[in-house]
Steps between C-alpha positions, in 0.01 A plus 500: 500500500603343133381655244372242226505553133159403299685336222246522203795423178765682307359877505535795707511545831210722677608614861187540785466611837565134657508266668272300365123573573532865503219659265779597292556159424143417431497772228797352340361154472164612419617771198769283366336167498610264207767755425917340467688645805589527844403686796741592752356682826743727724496630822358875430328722269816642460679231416273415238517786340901527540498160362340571148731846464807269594385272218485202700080509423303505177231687694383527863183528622436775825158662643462878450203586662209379685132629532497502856863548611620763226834481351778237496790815575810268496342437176461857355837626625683196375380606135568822575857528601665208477429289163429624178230191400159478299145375615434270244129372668266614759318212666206546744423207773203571726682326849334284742669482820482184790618447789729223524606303816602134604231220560620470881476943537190561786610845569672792265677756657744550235391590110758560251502636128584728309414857596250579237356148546484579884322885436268340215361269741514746835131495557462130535817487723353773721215319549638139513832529648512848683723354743719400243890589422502598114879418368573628143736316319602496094254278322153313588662172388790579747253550783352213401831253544595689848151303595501199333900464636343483914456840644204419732170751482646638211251592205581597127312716281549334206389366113342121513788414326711553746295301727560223246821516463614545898260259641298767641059493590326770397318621775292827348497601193426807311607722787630816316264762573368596177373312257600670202871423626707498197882540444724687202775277405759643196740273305836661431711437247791669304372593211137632408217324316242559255222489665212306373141490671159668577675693739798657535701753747789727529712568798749803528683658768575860480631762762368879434603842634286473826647885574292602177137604558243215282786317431337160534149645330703549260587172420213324575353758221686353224303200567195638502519702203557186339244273628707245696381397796718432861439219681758579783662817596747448774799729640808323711811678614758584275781441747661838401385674793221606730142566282593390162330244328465282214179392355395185327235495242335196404279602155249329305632390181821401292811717400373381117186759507602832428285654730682327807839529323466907442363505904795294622758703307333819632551374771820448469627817361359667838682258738808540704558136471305243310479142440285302333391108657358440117119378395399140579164262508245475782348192609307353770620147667214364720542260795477140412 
């Protein structure tokens, strides 16, 4: 599938989850409407993120987390041990999911999307479709152009942009099974920001000495002590071996407060390994 450049004018390039469609891309356009650039989607969330630490991307734009579906891994271990990049901007988007098929579809016994689309929406396929064969593939936009390019009683979930733009109907809508649906996306870049706003986080990734009794009460504590609240505790594997872990911390706050400074270097003084992802801005993009 070609991958299509939004050309906006002479500015810096933000990389998304593409192809076009994908909620990824919805973000982009909503956030950075009226701002001088270009957006550039690739294949994977990896590539994205490969693509601002190679330079070829200003930023890039990837989902984190979701309510329903938890964690965006390829995400987290990306960051972890494989780039050394900032989040520059946090960016909420309740999501709305449709189904998407072809004017002349009667019958689905295919549905395709991605696989936290496909879980966020498995009540409604269990009762609609419970016959159905549920295909995961790399992006909702992507499912959407395997329909709209002839497979017959295939169905997409999918963004109604992407019905738009593959000449798809929209044949339910709102089927993700909560309503309070709502999707983390981070934007990378190379160097950290100031962060302005009403509200602000820090993320940090730290392993401890798991063989060392209250370790991690420990370094919650330093927090606490402090007054900074943590909006996300979350451990992933460290890939050194069998049971060990590294944590990442997502705090309430900026690195400019002294209160979160002195807990984050804390923090850091009790950690094996450490890295910080930097402080950035919060904000809340609704569905047009």
């Amino acid at each position: 599938m070609a991958q299509t450049c939004i050309k906006l004018a002479a500015g810096p390039r933000v990389a998304y989850l593409g192809p076009r469609g994908t909620f990824s891309e919805e973000i982009a356009l909503s956030f950075y409407r009226g701002v001088d650039g270009e957006f550039t989607p690739y294949a994977s969330i990896d590539a994205v993120i490969r693509a601002v630490a190679d330079g070829e991307a200003a930023e890039g734009i990837v989902p984190v987390e979701n309510s329903l579906d938890g964690s965006v891994n390829i995400t987290l271990d990306t960051l972890a041990h494989e780039v050394d990049l900032s989040i520059v901007r946090e960016i909420v988007r309740p999501i709305r999911h449709n189904l998407l098929a072809r004017d002349d579809t009667r019958h689905v016994n295919v549905v395709l999307s991605h696989p936290q689309a496909l879980a966020q929406c498995r009540q409604y396929l269990r009762r609609h479709y419970p016959d159905a064969e549920l295909v995961a593939v790399e992006s909702t936009a992507a499912a959407a152009y395997q329909v709209a390019s002839g497979a017959k009683h295939h169905a997409a979930i999918g963004s109604a942009r992407a019905a738009q733009l593959y000449g798809l109907k929209v044949t339910a809508t709102d089927i993700q099974d909560n309503p309070l649906n709502s999707t983390r996306f981070i934007v990378l870049a190379q160097g950290a920001v100031r962060p302005e706003g009403a509200k602000v986080k820090t993320s940090l990734i730290c392993q401890i000495n798991g063989e060392k009794p209250g370790s991690l009460h420990d370094i919650l504590g330093e927090f606490a002590r402090r007054q900074v609240n943590l909006t996300k505790i979350e451990s992933r594997p460290a890939r050194t071996g069998l049971g060990f872990y590294i944590f990442f911390l997502d705090a309430e706050g900026s690195l400019e407060e002294e209160h979160v400074r002195d807990a984050v270097a804390a923090v850091r003084a009790k950690s094996l390994w450490f890295k910080s992802l930097g402080s950035y801005p919060v904000s809340v993009v609704e569905p047009e």
